[in-house]
C-alpha positions as CSV (number, residue, x, y, z in Angstrom):
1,X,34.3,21.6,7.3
2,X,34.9,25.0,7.4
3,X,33.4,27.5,9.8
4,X,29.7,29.3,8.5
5,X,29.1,26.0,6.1
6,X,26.6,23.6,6.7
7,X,25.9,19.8,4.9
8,X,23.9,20.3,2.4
9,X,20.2,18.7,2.1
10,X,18.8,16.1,0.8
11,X,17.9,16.8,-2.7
12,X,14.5,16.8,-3.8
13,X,13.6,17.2,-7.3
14,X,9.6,18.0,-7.4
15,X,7.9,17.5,-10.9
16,X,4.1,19.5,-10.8
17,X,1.9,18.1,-13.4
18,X,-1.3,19.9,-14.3
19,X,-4.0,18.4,-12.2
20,X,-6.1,20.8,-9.9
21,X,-4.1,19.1,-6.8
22,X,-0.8,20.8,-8.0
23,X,-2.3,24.0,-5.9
24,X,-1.0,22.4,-2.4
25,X,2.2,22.1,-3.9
26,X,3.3,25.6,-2.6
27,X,2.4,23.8,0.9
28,X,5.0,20.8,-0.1
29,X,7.2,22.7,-0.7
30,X,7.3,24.5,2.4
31,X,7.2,21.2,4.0
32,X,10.4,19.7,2.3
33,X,12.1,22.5,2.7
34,X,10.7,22.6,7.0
35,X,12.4,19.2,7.1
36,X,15.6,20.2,5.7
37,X,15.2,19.1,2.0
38,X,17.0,21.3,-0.9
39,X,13.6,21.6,-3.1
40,X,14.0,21.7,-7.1
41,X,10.6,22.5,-8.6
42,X,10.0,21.3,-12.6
43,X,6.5,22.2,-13.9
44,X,4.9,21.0,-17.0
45,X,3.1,23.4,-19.1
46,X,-0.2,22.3,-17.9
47,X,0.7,22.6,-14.3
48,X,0.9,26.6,-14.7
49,X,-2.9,26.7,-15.3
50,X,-3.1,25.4,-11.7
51,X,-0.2,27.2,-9.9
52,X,1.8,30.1,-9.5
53,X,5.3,29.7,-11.0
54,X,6.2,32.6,-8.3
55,X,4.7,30.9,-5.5
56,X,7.0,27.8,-6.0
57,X,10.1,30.1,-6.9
58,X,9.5,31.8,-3.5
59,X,9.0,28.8,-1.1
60,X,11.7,27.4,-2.7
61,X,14.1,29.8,-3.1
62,X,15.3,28.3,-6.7
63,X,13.6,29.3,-10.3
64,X,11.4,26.9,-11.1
65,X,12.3,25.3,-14.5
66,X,9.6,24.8,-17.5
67,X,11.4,24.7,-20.5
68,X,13.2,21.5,-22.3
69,X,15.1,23.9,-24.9
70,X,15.9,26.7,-22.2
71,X,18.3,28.9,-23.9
72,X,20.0,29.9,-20.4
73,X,20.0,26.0,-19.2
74,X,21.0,24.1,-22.4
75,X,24.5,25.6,-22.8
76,X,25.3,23.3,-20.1
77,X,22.8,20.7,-21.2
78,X,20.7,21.6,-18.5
79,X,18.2,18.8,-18.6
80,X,20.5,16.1,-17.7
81,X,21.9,18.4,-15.0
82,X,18.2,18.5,-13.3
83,X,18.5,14.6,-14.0
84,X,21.9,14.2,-11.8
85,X,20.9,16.3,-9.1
86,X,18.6,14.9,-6.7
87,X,18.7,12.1,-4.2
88,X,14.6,11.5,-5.0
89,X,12.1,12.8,-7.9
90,X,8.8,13.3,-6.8
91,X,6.0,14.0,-9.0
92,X,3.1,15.3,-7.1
93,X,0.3,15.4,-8.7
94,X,1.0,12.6,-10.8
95,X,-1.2,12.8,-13.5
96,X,-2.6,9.8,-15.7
97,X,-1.0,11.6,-18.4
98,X,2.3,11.9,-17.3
99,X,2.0,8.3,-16.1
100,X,1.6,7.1,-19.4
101,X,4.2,9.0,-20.9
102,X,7.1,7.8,-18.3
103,X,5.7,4.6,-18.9
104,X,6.6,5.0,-22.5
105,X,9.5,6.5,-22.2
106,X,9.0,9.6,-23.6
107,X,10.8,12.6,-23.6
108,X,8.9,15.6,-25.0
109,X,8.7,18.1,-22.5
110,X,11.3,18.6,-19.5
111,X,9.8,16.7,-16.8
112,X,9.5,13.5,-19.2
113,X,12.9,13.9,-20.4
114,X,14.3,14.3,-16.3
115,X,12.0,11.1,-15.3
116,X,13.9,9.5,-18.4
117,X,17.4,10.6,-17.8
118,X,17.6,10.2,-14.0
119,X,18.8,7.7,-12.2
120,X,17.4,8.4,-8.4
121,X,14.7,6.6,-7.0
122,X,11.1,8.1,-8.2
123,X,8.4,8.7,-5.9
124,X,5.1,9.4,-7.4
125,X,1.6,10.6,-5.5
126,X,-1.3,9.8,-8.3
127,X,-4.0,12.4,-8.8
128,X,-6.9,11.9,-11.1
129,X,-10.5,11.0,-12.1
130,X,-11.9,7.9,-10.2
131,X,-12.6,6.1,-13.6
132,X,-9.0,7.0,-14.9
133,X,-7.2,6.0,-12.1
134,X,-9.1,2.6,-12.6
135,X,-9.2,2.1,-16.2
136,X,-6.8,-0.8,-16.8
137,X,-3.8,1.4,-19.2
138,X,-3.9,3.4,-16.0
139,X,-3.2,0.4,-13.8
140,X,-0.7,-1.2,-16.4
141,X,1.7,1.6,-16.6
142,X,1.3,1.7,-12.7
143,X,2.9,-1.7,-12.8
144,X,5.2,-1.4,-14.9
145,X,6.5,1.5,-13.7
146,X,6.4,-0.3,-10.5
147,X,8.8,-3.6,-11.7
148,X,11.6,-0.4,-12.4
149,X,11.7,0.6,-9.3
150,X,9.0,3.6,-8.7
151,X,7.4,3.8,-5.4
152,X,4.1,4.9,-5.1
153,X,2.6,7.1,-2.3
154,X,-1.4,6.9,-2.6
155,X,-3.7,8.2,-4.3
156,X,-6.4,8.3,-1.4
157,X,-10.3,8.4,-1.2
158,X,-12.5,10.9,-0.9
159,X,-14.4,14.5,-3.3
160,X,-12.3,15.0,-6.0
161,X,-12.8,18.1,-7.7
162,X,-15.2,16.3,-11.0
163,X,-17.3,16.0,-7.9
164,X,-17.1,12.5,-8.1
165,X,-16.3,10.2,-4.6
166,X,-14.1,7.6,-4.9
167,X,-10.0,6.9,-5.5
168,X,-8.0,9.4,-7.3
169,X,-7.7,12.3,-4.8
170,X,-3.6,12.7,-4.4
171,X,-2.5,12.2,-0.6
172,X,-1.9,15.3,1.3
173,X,1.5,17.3,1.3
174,X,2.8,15.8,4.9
175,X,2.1,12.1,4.0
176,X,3.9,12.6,0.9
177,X,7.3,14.3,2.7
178,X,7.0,11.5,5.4
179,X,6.8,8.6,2.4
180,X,10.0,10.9,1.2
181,X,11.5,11.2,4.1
182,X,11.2,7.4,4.6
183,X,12.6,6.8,1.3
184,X,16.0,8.8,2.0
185,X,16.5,7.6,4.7
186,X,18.0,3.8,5.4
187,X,15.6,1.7,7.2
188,X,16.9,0.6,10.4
189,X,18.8,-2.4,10.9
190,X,17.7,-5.2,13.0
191,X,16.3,-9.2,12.3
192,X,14.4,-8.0,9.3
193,X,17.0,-5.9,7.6
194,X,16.5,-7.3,3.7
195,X,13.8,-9.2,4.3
196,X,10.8,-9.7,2.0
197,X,7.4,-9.0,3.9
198,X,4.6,-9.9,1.9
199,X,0.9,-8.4,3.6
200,X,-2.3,-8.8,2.8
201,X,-5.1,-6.1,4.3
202,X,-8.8,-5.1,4.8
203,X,-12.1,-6.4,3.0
204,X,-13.3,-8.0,-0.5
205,X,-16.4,-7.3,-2.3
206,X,-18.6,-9.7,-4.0
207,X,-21.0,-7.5,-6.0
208,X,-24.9,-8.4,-6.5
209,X,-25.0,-5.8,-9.0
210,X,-22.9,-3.1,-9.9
211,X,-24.1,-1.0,-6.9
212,X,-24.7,-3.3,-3.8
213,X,-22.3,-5.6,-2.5
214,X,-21.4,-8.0,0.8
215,X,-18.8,-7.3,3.0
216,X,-17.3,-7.0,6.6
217,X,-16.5,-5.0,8.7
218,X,-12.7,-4.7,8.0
219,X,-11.0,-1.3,8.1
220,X,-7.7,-2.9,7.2
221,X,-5.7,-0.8,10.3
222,X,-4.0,-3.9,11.2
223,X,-2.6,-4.9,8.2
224,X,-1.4,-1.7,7.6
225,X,0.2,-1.3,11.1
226,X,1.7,-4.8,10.3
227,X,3.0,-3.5,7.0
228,X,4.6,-0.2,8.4
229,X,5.8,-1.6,11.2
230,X,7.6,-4.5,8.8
231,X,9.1,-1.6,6.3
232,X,10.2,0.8,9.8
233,X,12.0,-2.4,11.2
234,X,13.8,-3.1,7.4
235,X,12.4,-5.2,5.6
236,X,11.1,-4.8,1.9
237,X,7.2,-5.3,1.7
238,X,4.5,-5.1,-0.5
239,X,1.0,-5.0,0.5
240,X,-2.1,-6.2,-1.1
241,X,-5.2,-4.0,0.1
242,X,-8.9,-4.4,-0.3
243,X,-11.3,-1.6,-0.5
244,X,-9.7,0.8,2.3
245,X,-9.9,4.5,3.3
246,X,-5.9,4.3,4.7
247,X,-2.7,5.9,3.5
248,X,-0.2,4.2,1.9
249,X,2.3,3.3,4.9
250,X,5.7,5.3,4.2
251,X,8.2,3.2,1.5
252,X,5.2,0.3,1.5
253,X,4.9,-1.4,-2.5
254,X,0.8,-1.2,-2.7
255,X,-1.4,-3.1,-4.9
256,X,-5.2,-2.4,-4.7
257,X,-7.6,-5.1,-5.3
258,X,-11.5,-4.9,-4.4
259,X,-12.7,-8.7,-5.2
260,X,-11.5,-12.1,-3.3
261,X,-10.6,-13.5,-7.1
262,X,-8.6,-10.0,-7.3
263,X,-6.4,-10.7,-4.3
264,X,-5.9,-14.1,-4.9
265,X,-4.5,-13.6,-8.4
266,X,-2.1,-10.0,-6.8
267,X,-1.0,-12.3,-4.2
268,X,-0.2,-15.3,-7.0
269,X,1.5,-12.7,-8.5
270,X,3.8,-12.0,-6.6
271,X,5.2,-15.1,-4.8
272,X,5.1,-16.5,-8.5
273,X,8.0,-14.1,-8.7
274,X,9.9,-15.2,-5.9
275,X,9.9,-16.3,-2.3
276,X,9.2,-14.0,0.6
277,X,10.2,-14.7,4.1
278,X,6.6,-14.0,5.2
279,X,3.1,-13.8,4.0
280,X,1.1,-12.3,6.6
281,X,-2.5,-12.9,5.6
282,X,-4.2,-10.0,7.2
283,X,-7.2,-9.5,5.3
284,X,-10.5,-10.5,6.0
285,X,-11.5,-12.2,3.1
286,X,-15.5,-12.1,2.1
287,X,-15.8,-16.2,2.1
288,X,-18.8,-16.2,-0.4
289,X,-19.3,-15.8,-3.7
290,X,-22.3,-15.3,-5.9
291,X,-23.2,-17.2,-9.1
292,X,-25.4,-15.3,-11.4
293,X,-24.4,-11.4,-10.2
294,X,-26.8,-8.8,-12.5
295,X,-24.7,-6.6,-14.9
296,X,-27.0,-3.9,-14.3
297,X,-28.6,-2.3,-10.9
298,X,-31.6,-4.2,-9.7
299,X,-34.8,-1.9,-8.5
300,X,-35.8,-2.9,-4.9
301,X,-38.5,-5.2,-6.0
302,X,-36.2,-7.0,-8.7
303,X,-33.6,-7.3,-6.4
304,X,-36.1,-8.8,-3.2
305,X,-37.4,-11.3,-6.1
306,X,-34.2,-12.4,-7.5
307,X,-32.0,-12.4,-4.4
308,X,-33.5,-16.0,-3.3
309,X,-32.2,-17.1,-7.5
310,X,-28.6,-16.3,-7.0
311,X,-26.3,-19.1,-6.4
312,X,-24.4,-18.6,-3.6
313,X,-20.9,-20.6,-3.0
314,X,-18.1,-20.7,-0.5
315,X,-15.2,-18.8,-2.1
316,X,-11.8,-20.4,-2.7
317,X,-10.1,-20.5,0.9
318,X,-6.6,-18.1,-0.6
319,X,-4.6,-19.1,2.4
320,X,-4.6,-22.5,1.9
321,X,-4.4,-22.3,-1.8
322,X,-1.0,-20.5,-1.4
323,X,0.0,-22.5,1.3
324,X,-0.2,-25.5,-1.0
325,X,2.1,-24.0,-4.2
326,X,4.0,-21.7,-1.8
327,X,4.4,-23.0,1.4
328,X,4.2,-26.0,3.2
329,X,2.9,-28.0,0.9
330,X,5.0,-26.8,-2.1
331,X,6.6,-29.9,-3.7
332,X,10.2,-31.0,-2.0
333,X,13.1,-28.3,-3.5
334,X,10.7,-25.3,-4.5
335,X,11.4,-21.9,-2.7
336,X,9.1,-21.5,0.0
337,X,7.7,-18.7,1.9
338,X,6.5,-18.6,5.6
339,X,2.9,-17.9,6.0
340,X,1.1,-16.1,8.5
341,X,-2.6,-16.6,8.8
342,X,-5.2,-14.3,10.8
343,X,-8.2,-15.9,12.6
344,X,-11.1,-13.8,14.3
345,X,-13.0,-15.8,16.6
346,X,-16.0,-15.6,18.8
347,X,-16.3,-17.1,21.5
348,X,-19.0,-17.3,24.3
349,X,-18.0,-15.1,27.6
350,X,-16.4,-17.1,30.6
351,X,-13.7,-17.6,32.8
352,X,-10.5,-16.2,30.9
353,X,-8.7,-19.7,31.0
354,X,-11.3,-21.3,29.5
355,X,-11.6,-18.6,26.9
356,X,-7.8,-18.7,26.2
357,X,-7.9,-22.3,25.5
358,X,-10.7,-22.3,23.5
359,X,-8.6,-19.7,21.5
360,X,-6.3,-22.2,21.0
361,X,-8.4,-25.1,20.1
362,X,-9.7,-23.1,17.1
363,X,-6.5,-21.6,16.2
364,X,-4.9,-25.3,16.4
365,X,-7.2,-26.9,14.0
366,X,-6.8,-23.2,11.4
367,X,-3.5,-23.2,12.0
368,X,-3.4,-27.1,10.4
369,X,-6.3,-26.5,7.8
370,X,-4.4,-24.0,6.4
371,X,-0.9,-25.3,6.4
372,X,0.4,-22.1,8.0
373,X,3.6,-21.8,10.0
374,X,2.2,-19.7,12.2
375,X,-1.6,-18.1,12.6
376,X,-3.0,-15.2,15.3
377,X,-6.4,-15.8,16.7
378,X,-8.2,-13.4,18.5
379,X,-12.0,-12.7,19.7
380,X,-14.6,-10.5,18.0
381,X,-17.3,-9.4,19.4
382,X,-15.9,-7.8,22.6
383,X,-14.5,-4.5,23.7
384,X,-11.1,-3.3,22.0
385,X,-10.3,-6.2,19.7
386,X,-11.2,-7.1,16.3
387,X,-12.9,-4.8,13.2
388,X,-13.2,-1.5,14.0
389,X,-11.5,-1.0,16.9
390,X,-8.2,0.7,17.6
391,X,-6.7,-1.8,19.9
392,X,-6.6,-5.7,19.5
393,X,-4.9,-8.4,21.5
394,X,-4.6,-12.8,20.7
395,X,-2.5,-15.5,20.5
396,X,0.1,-16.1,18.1
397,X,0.3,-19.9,17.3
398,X,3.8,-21.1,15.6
399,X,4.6,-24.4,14.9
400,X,8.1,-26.8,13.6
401,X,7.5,-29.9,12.5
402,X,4.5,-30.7,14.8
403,X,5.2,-29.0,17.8
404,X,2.8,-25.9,18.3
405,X,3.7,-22.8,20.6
406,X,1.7,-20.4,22.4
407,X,2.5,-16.9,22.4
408,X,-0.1,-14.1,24.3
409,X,0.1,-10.6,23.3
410,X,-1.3,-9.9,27.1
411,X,-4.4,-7.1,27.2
412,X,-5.9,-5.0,24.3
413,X,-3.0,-2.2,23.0
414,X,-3.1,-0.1,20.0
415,X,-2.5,-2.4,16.7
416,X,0.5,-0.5,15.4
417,X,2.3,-1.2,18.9
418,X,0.8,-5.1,18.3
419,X,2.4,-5.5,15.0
420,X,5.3,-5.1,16.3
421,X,5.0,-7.4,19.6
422,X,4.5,-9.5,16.3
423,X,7.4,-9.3,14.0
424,X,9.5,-9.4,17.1
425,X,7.8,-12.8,18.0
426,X,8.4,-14.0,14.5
427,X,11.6,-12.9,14.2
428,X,12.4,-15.4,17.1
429,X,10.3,-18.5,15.8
């Protein structure tokens, strides 16, 4: 290399689409370009009504492009230039409409035509309405988008500008870079290089009406810190979240869900596609369902008169269903996957011996009721474990054949530095 020249970045190609988040792209920019990124902007025509094309010009020290038919571009058929260039295409804010169009293939305006003509991994962060992001074309050209390859980097929770609350707010500038940054960069190598990590995370719903619901208390932080832990150490992995606040972990396949019915049939899904080496069933799934939900919202007094009418029933027990097609108990010669269960316990204070083995009594008789290879049981109810809380601490139960082993993960310690005390003990079962 000569003297005075440096490598060149890593080449990001950042498509604005007109949503109202498109104004923090100026900050994305900045941030790309802070972590040593080459930064390419391509704005739709909407996207100006929400953005300077200056201010993007100027944090990224490159004209921003616009035009498909660009007299000063097309000489050297400047689209499919833009197309060749990058090492990732983002497209942040992803719009519904834009969505549907790469979904479709279309190529009517510059940014389509790029997302059609390129061939470098896409990463898109969703920004929309609540009720768009939900409506099922929405979710349909998610997935399909998904089976060529796209990644996905939230959308998250919270005021979007229609003033409504709910999904549909895109995920702010540094999350996106670090789910970039994650993508450019090769995952490390180690025991789960190539390895397929299927996760499961957080609550279900089952709805009374269309406003009130039961739960539990589930934040989903320790499937998620099992998931980026799982993607950080190599392996691929998808996860299958309930209703949960929490960022998409960096390079992390997500599929949202709400009901227990929901994220039995994602889960299905996917192992129906193919094996994974492990299933860690994370989530905390609400084990009852209702018979005889209302369609509409009940008034107080309705709902106090009607509540005793509903017919309540245990909800199917996933784990064990998917154990039984998937797993263990899949008929001799079908691919199998490993499955790893989850168990919160509570059990009565006492001598810690005594509590340990009581741990493992209960996780003995899950760990066989399931047909798990391997299941975590831990106590609820008590300081820094369980929902809620940022630590936890258990037992890891593994078994061969019919021999069971005992693994402790020793005092409460944060879960992302537990999920990987995990995967390590995993790795060597």
């Amino acid at each position: 290399m000569s003297s005075g020249t440096r490598p060149r970045g890593r080449r990001v190609l950042l498509i604005v689409s007109g949503g109202i988040a498109a104004y923090k792209t100026p900050e994305l920019v900045r941030a790309f370009v802070a972590a040593g990124c080459e930064v390419q902007v391509v704005m739709t025509p909407a996207a100006a009504a929400f953005v300077s094309e200056l201010s993007l010009a100027t944090v990224s020290t490159r004209p921003v492009r616009k035009r498909l038919l660009d007299p000063e571009e097309e000489g050297h058929v400047g689209h499919i230039e833009l197309a060749d260039w990058p090492d990732l295409v983002v497209v942040a804010p992803a719009t519904a409409d834009l969505l549907a169009r790469a979904t479709a293939g279309m190529a009517d305006d510059l940014a389509a035509t790029v997302l059609l003509a390129t061939r470098a991994p896409v990463l898109w962060a969703p920004a929309m309405n609540t009720n768009m992001w939900r409506h099922p074309a929405t979710q349909a050209n998610l997935a399909t988008l998904r089976t060529r390859g796209a990644e996905f980097v939230g959308p998250d929770r919270g005021q979007l500008a229609c003033g409504w609350i709910g999904e549909g707010r895109m995920i702010d500038p540094p999350l996106i870079v670090a789910a970039a940054l994650a993508r450019l960069r090769p995952p490390a190598r180690g025991p789960w290089t190539g390895k397929r990590v299927l996760v499961s995370a957080g609550p279900t719903r089952t709805y009374i009406d269309p406003v009130r619901f039961v739960t539990n208390a589930s934040t989903g932080a320790m499937g998620f810190a099992l998931a980026e832990a799982a993607r950080s150490a190599g392996a691929e992995v998808t996860l299958v979240a309930g209703p949960v606040e929490l960022a998409t972990p960096p390079g992390v396949r997500r599929v949202d869900v709400e009901t227990a019915e929901q994220m039995f049939a994602a889960l299905e899904g996917e192992l129906s596609q193919g094996p994974y080496d492990w299933v860690a069933m994370v989530a905390a799934v609400q084990d009852l369902e209702i018979d005889g939900g209302a369609a509409r919202k009940l008034e107080k007094a309705e709902l106090l008169a009607r509540l005793p009418t509903f017919g309540w029933r245990a909800a199917r027990d996933i784990l064990a269903a998917l154990t039984a097609r998937f797993g263990r108990g899949a008929p001799a010669g079908t691919p199998r996957s490993r499955f790893l269960g989850f168990a919160a316990q509570t059990v009565e204070d006492g001598p810690e011996d005594r509590l340990q083995q009581e741990l493992i009594r209960l996780g003995e008789a899950k760990l066989r009721a399931k047909g798990a290879d391997a299941i975590f049981v831990n106590r609820v109810g008590a300081p820094g474990v369980g929902f809620a809380s940022a630590t936890n601490a258990g037992l890891l139960l593994t078994r061969d054949v019919d021999a069971i082993a005992v693994n402790a993960s020793g005092p409460p310690i944060a879960k992302a530095a537990l999920a990987t005390w995990l995967l390590d003990a995993l790795a060597a079962a």
